[in-house]
N, C-alpha and C positions, 0 to 999 in steps of 0.2 A: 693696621693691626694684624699680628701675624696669627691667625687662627685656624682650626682644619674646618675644610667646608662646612660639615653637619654640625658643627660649634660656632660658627658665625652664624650661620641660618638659624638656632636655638635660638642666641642668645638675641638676633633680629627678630625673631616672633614675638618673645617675650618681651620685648619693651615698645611694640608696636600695638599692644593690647592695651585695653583701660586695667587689667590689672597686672603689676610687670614683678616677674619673678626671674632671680636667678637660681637654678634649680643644682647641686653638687652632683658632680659631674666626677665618673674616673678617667673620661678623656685627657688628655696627652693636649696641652698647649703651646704653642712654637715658640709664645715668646716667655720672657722671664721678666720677673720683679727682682730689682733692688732696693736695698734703704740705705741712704748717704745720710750721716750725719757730720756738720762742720762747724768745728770751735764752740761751739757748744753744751752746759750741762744741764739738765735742767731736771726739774721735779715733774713727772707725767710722761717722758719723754717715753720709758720704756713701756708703757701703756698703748702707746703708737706703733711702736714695734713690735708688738705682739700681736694689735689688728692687723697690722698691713702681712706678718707672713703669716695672719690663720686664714684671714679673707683671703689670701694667694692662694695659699696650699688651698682653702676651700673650692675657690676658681679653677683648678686645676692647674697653677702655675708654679714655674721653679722659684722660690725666692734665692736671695745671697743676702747675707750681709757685705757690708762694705766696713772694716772696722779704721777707726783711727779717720773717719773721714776721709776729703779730699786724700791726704796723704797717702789712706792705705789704697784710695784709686789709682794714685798714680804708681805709686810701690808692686803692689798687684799682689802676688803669690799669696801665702796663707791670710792674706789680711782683707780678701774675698775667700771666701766660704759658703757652701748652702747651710740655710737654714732648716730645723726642723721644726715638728708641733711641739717636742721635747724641750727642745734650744728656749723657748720663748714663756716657760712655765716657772711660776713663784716670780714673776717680772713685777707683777705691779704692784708693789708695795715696797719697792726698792727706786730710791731716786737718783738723780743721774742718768749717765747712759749705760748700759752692757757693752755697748761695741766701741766705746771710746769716738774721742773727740778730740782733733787737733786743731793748728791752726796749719798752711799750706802755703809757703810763698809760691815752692814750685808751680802748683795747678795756677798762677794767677800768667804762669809764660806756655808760650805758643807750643815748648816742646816737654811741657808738665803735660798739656790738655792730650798731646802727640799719645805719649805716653798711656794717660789713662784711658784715648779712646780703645787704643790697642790692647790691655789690657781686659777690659768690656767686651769686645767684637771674637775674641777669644773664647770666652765663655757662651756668647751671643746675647749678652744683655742690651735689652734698647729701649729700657723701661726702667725709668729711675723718679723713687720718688723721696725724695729730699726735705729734714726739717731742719729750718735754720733761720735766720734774721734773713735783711735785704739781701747782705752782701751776699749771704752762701748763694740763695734763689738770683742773684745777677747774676755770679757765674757761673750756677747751673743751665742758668737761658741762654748765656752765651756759648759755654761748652755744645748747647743744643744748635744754636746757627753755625756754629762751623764745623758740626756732624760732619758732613760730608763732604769740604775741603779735607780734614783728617783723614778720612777713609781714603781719599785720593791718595793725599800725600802716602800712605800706609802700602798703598798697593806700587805705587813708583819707588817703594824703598822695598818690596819684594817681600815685604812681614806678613802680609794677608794675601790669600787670594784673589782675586778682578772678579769673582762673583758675588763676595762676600760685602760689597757694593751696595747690590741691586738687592739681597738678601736683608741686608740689614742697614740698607737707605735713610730710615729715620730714626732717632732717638728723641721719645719723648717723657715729657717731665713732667710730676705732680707734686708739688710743692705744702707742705705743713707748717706754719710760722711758729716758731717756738724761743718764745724770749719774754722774761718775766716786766720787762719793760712795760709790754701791751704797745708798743711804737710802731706797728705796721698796718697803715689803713686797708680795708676792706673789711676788717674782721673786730666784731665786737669784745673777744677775748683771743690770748694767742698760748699757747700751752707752757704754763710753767707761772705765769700768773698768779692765778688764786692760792698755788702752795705760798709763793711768795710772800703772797698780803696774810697768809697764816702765819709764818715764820716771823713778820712783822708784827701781828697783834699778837701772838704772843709774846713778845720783848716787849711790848709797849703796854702790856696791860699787866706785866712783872713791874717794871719800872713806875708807872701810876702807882703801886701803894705801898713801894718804897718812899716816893717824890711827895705822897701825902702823909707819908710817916715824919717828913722831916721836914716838908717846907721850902720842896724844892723845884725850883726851874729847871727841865730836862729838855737841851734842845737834841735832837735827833736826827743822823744823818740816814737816806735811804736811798738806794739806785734808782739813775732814772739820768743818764748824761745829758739827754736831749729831748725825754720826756718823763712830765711829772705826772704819770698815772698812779704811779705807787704811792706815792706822798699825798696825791690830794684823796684818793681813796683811803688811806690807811688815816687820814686827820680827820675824815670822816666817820670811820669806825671808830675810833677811838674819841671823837670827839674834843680833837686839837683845839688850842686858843688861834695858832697864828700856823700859819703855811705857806711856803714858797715854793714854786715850781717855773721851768725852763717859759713854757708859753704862755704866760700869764706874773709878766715881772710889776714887782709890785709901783704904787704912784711915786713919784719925789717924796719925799718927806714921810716916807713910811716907818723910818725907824720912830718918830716921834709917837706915832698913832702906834705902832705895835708895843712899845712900853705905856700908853695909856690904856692899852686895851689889857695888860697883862694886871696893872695896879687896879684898875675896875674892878678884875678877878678875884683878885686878893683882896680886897677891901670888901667884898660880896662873901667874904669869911668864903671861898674855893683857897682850899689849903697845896695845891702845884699847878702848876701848867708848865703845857706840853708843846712845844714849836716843832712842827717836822717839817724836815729841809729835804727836796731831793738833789741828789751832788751834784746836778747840773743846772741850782738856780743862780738867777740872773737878775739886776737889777734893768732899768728903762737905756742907760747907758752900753748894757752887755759887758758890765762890771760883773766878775764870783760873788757872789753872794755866802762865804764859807761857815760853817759851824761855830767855829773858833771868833768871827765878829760878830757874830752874833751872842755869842755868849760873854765877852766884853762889854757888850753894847749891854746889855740887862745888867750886867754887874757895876756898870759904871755910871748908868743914870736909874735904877730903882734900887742898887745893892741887895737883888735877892742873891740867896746860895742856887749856882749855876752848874751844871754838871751837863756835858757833851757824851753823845755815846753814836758810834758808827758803828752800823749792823753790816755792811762790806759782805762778804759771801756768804754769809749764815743767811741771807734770803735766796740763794740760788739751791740751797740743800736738803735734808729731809727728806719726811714718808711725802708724799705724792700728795691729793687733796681728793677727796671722793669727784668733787669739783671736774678737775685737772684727769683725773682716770675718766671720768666719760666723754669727757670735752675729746681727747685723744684717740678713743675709743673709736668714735663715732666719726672722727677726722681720720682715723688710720682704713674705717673701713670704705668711707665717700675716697678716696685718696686711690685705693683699689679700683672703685667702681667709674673713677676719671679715668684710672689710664686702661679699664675695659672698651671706654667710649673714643677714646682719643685716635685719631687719622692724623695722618701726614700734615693735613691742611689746618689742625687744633692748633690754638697756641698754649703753650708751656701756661698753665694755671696754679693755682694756690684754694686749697679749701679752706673753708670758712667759717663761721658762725655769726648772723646776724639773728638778732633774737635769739629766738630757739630753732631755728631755720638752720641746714647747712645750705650754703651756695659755695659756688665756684667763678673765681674772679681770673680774667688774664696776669700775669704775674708782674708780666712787666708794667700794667696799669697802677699796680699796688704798687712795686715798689719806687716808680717815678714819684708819686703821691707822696710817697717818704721822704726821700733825699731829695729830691728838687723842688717840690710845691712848697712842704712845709717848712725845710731850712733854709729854701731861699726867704720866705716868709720872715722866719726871724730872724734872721741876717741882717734882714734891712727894715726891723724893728714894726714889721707888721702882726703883731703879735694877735689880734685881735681876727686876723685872718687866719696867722696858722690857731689857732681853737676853733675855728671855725673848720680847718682843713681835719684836725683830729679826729674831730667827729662825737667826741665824747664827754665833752665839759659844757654840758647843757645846764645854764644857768639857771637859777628862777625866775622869772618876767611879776616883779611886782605889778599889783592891779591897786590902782585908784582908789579906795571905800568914800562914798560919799557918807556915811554915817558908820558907825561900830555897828556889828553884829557879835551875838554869843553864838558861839561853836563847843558842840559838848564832846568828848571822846571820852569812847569805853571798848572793853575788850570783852569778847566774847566766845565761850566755848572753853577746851581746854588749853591750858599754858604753850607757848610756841617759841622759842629764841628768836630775839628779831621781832617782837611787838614792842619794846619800850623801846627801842630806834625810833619806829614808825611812829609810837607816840609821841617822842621828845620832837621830832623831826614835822609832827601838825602841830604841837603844841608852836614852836616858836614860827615857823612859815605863818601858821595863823595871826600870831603877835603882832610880827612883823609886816604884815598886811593892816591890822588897824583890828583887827576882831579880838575879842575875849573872850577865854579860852574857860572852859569847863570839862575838871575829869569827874566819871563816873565811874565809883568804885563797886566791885564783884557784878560787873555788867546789867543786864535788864533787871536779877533782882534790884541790885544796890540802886538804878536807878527808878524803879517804884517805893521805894522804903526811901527816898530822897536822901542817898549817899553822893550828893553833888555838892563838889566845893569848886571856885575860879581857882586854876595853878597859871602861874605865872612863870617864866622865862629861866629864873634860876632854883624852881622845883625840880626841871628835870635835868638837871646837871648832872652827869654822870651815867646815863640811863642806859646810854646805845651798848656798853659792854656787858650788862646785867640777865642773865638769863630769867624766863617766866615770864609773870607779869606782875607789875608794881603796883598796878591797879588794882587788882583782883582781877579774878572769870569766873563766870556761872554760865553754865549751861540751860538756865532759865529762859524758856521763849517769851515772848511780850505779852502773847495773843489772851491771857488770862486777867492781865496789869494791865490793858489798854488802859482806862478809864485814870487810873493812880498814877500811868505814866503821864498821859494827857495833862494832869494835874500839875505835874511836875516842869514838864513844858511851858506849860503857863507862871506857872510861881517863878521860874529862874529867868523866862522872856528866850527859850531855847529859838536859837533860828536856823540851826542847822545841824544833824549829825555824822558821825565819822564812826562806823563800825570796823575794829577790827575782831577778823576771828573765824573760825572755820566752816562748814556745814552748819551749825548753828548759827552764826549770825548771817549765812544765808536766806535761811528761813525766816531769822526774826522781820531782816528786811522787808522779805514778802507779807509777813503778816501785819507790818506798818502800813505798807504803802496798800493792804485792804483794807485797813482800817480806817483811811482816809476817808471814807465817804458817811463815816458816820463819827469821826473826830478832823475839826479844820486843823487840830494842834500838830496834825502829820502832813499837814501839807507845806513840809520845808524838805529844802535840799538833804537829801539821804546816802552815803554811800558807802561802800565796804571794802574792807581789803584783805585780803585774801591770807589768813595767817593760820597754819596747818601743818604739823609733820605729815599727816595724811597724803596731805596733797589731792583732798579729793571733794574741792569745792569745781563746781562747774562754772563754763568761761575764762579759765586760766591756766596756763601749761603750767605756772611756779607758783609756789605760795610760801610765804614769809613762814622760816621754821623748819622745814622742809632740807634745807641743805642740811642744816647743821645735826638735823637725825641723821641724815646719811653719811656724815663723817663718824657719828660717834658708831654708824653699824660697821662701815668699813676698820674704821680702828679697833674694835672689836671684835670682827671676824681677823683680821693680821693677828692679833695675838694669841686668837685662839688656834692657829693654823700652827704659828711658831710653835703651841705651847707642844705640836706633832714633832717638833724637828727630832732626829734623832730615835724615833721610837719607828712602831711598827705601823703599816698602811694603816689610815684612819678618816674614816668620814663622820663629817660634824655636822646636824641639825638642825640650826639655827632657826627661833622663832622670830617675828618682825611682827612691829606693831603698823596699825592702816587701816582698823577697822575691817573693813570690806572692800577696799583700795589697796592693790597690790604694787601699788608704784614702790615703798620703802624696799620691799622683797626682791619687786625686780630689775632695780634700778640699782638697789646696794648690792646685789646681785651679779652686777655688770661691774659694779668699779670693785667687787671682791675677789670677782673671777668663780664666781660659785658654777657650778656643773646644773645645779636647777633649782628653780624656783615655782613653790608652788602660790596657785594666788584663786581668789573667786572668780575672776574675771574669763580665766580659758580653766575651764572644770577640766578633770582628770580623774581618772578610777584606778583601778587596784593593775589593770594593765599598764596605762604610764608608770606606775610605782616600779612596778618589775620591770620594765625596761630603761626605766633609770638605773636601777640596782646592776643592771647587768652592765651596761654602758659604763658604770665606774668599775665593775670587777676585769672589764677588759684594759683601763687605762690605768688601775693596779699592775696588772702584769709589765706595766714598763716602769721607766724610772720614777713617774709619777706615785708619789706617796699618801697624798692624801688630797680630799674630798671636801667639798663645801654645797651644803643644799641648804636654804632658803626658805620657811618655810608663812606667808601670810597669818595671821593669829586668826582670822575668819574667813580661809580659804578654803573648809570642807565642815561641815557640822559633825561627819563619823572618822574622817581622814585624819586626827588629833596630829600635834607632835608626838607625842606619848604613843598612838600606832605606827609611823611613821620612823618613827626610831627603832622600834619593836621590831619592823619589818625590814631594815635595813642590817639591823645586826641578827636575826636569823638565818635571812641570804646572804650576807656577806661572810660566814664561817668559812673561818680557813681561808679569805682573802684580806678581808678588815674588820676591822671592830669601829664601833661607833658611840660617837658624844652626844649628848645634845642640849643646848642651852637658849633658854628662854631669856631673849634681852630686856622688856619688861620697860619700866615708865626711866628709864638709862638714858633713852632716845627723847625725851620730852626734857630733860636737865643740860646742865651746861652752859657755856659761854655760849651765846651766837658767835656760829661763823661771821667772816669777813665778810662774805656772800650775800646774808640775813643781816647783818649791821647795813652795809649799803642799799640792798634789794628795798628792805625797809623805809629807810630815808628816805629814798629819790621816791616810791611809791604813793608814801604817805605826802610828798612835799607837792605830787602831780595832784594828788585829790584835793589837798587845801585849795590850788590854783583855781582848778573845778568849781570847788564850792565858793569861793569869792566869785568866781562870776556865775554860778546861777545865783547866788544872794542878792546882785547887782541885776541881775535879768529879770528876776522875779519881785522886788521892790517894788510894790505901786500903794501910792497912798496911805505910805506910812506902815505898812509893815511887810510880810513877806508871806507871798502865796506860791508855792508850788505844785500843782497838780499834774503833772502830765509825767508818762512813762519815763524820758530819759530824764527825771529830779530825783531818778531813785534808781542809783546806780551804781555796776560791782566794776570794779577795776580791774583787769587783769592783763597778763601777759600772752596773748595771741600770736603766736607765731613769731612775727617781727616786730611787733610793736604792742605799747602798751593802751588796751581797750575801754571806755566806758560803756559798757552794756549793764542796760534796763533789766532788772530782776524779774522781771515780770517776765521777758521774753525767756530767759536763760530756764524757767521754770518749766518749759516743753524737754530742756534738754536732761535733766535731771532725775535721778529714781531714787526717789524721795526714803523708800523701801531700806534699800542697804546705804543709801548717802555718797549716792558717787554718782560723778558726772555719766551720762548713755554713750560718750564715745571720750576714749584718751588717746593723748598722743602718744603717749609710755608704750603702748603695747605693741609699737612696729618696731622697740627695740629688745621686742621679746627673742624674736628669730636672731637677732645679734648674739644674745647674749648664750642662745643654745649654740648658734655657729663656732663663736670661742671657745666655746665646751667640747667642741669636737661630736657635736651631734651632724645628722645629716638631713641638712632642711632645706626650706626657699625661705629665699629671702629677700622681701617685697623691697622694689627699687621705684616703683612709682612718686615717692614721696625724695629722693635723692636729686641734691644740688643740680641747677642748669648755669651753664656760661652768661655771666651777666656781666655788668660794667662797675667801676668803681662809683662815679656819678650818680648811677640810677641806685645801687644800693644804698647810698647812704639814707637814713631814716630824716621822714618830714621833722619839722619842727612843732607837730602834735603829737610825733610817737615818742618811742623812747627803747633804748635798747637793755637787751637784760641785763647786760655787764654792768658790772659794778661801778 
């Protein structure tokens, strides 16, 4: 790593301490950042490129673009360029790439690579961080091992200097996977994804109430040559009848059983179904599986009206996904802080996301895992091994019932997009286990006023695309209706329940599982899931709800930005709802690109105000036009929006004028995202699992005792995997006061999101990716990862 002395020494102290800061610096760095993009468009892309030259430029580093990919490396002249803070603003809400994307025969021969090292050694880049599928990252790693036979050859053909050698000896690589596929192991999502499966359920939830206006069969085709991540997610969210995907071909005689499964539907008075196909499914044979026989096949043994629709590049296009901006975000800025760390002796890596975790994987581990594990796998029709290599099509493991149990679910708190997923999604897991199922309508009221009725299998048909809740919610705690709930318990034969719902059903938990001791009716399995735009239940980095506010504030803020085009500098004040949890603020904040956010959690007075104010009157002075601040709806009691707007358009005369708009219960309506349709599901389908077997552990002598800490337990997303933690415990970590967890994960990507703003801060690296293996990260087979 080419650094000046007192800037290795820095940046050596500071990661050698328990708490590790990078501190912005106007030293002068030897070496330079590039960004290569190859054959590639994707949605989130430029979100990437805008961390990777702020975090540069913030490091003290030269960025370039490299435009047009491979190509314009090997081409060279204007199609490298430096980049600026200017260059990389108004990026993310534009999809595709800026710097373009080709495809490259040259670069894949000996005297492309010639070409483009020379090119590089030129400028003195030897730091390239690349996003792209397997291919681009193979021959970015190989461009990387023949570094310096190139540089040889370079010098014996008299183009470079013989110092220029030993100066610039190594080139190293950090690699960002970007392909809506999601086909590259190591990583739980890969960027361009989540826009994808938006583009997807938006065509497929147009097409459902055309398909049910008429009575129609729609099979659907969706990308995925070699993997069915999109298809079997998107049949998920949508709530498909039949789906076929590449590593999971379906049994002999499946055409038979997918037209009885279609006519069951229809004859259960379901007025269409939906088959989605992804273009590279296969039968047990490694027979195509096309569109077109399959909608032959329905037409010729059930004669329903059949209609094909291919969605082909309209899922690689669009606005970006709040999703896909942080995901990039946070990969463009770990992407920087790889090739801060990287020696001679590192290998060429790839950042990642497991969980909610960044790591960084060898690259060449990842992409062998790709093209040689898993296609040799289905190649030779071991298909049950590549799923198993994918890493992501974690099945449900039915459990045994030695008798039926009643299972109740209710929702709790306010509305969240993404609770009737997680309903429909207990409702049938539970069915299909052997229990009977019980909803409970407008929560802990509706269930002391005995709003319980059994729903069965095709009550929630339809549910996963439905924003709210179908159930009802109340914010009603138990702790007053013990005795009536108790009652209730007893009259229906209750043996277990399924809480979802926010901070409220938090609490309700705690105050069942204390009321055990003076009602036995609460001594059955209890658990909760975590469903919130808040996001500010403790014990879980996600919570069902929570996406799909953050797209409608992102989408929101884009339009209110656009509605500047053309006018005069203008800063806009945006309110966020979160209660007294400032994740919507600063989190929609980062995938909006806003200059600041304010929030309860890091207080602020009339000095931060003013030197925010000014900090945007200086970035007025350049071509930047306009502003975006954030503002929590309970992040100061005197600090109003209404002051805060006040104060901005007094200071900013004669530089800007200022908006400001309150987004209000916007954020709580809607479709769930793709994100909250699946987050949902898999969540809700791990807690049934759960509960079948403490129902099965706790069975003695005829009926079901649970008394002990973990029978009452909140699910969530930790890190890497998904948690059952005891309410009881989690109740230390909590302040009960304002309703938010005592420590978040959110807040270390506070300094991020000032960094992209062009403030000048540290920025905590203690918590940033370490080199790990493909092997060790894959998740047990008790976790579960957050991707869809």
């Amino acid at each position: 790593m080419w650094l000046k002395p007192q800037i290795a020494q820095a940046y050596d102290h500071t990661l050698t301490h328990t708490v590790k800061h990078i501190q912005h610096t106007e030293w002068e760095l030897y070496y330079v950042f590039v960004f290569v993009c190859k054959n590639l468009s994707l949605s989130g892309m430029n979100a990437a490129v805008r961390a990777v030259v702020r975090m540069g430029l913030y490091v003290g580093a030269k960025v370039y673009f490299i435009h047009e990919g491979y190509q314009g490396m090997v081409d060279g002249g204007d199609n490298i360029r430096e980049a600026t803070w200017e260059s990389v603003s108004s990026m993310l809400q534009v999809g595709g790439t800026v710097i373009g994307s080709a495809r490259c025969k040259e670069f894949r021969t000996h005297e492309g690579r010639l070409k483009a090292a020379h090119n590089l050694v030129q400028r003195g880049i030897t730091n390239l961080c690349v996003i792209g599928g397997d291919g681009s990252l193979t021959g970015a790693n190989l461009f990387r091992e023949e570094w310096s036979g190139l540089l040889a050859e370079l010098v014996e053909q008299g183009v470079i200097e013989a110092d220029a050698v030993q100066k610039y000896s190594a080139l190293h690589i950090v690699g960002m996977v970007g392909s809506i596929d999601n086909d590259f192991c190591g990583t739980d999502m890969t960027i361009g994804t989540d826009s994808a499966l938006h583009r997807i359920i938006e065509v497929v939830d147009a097409i459902m109430t055309t398909a049910q206006s008429h009575q129609r069969t729609f099979v659907l085709e969706v990308m995925g040559r070699h993997c069915g991540y999109l298809a079997l997610v998107s049949a998920l969210a949508c709530g498909a009848d039949w789906v076929l995907i590449p590593e999971m071909p379906p049994e002999d005689g499946w055409e038979e059983k997918m037209c009885q499964k279609l006519s069951a539907n229809r004859a259960g008075k379901k007025r269409l179904n939906i088959i989605i196909v992804a273009e590279g499914a296969i039968d047990r044979n490694n027979k195509p599986i096309t569109t077109d026989n399959i909608k032959n096949l329905v037409v010729k043994c059930l004669g329903f009206d059949t209609r094909v629709t291919i969605l082909g590049h309209v899922q690689r296009g669009g606005t970006p996904s709040a999703f896909d901006r942080i995901l990039a975000s946070r990969m463009g800025v770990e992407a920087v802080l790889a090739l801060l760390e990287t020696t001679a002796n590192t290998p060429a890596c790839v950042v990642s996301l497991c969980g909610n975790q960044s790591v960084r994987l060898p690259l060449m581990e990842c992409v062998q895992m790709v093209s040689t594990k898993v296609q040799k796998a289905m190649d030779e029709k071991r298909f049950e091994e590549a799923v198993k290599l994918r890493g992501r099509y974690n099945s449900i493991h039915h459990i045994h019932i030695v008798s039926n149990f009643n299972v109740a679910v209710l929702n709790v708190g306010a509305p969240a997009a993404g609770m009737n997923a997680a309903v429909r999604s207990a409702v049938r897991v539970g069915i299909s286990e052997g229990h009977k199922m019980f909803a409970v309508s407008d929560g802990f009221e509706g269930f002391y006023k005995g709003q319980i009725k059994e729903i069965k299998w095709g009550d929630v048909g339809g549910w996963t695309g439905q924003g709210g809740s179908l159930l009802g919610t109340k914010r009603t705690l138990p702790a007053k209706h013990v005795d009536k709930i108790a009652e209730q318990i007893r009259k229906h034969n209750i043996n277990a329940l399924l809480v979802i719902g926010g901070f409220e059903a938090f609490e309700c938990l705690l105050q069942l599982y204390e009321a055990r001791a003076a009602y036995e009716e609460f001594c059955i399995p209890m658990c909760m899931l975590p469903a919130t735009i808040s996001n500010n239940v403790p014990g879980t980095d996600l919570s069902i709800g929570a996406d799909t506010a953050l797209n409608a504030i992102v989408e929101t803020c884009d339009r209110i930005k656009q509605s500047a085009s053309g006018t005069k500098r203008r800063v806009f004040i945006i309110e966020t709802m979160g209660g007294y949890c400032g994740y919507l603020a600063t989190v929609g904040g980062l995938a909006a690109g806003a200059d600041a956010a304010y929030i309860y959690e890091e207080p602020f007075d009339i000095r931060d105000l003013q030197a925010n104010v000014e900090h945007l009157t200086e970035k007025m002075k350049t071509s930047i036009q306009r502003g975006l601040v954030l503002r929590n709806e309970n992040s100061s009691e005197n600090y109003t929006t209404d002051f805060i707007y006040q104060l901005y358009t007094e200071e900013g005369k004669g530089v800007f004028d200022c908006r400001k708009n309150v987004l209000g219960h916007m954020q709580q309506g809607g479709a769930p995202s793709p994100f909250d349709r699946n987050f949902g599901t898999k969540i809700s389908a791990k807690a049934m699992q759960w509960i079948s077997k403490k129902l099965v552990d706790t069975f003695r002598q005829g009926r079901v005792f649970a008394n002990s800490e973990d029978s009452c337990c909140l699910l969530g997303m930790r890190r890497r995997a998904l948690v059952f933690q005891p309410v009881v415990q989690l109740k230390q970590e909590s302040d009960f006061v304002h309703r938010i967890p005592k420590e978040q994960w959110w807040l270390k990507l506070r300094p991020l999101m000032k960094i992209l703003a062009k403030y000048k801060t540290s920025y905590d690296v203690s918590d940033s990716g370490q080199l790990e293996h493909v092997d060790r990260n894959r998740p047990k087979e008790s976790d579960a990862s957050v991707a869809m």
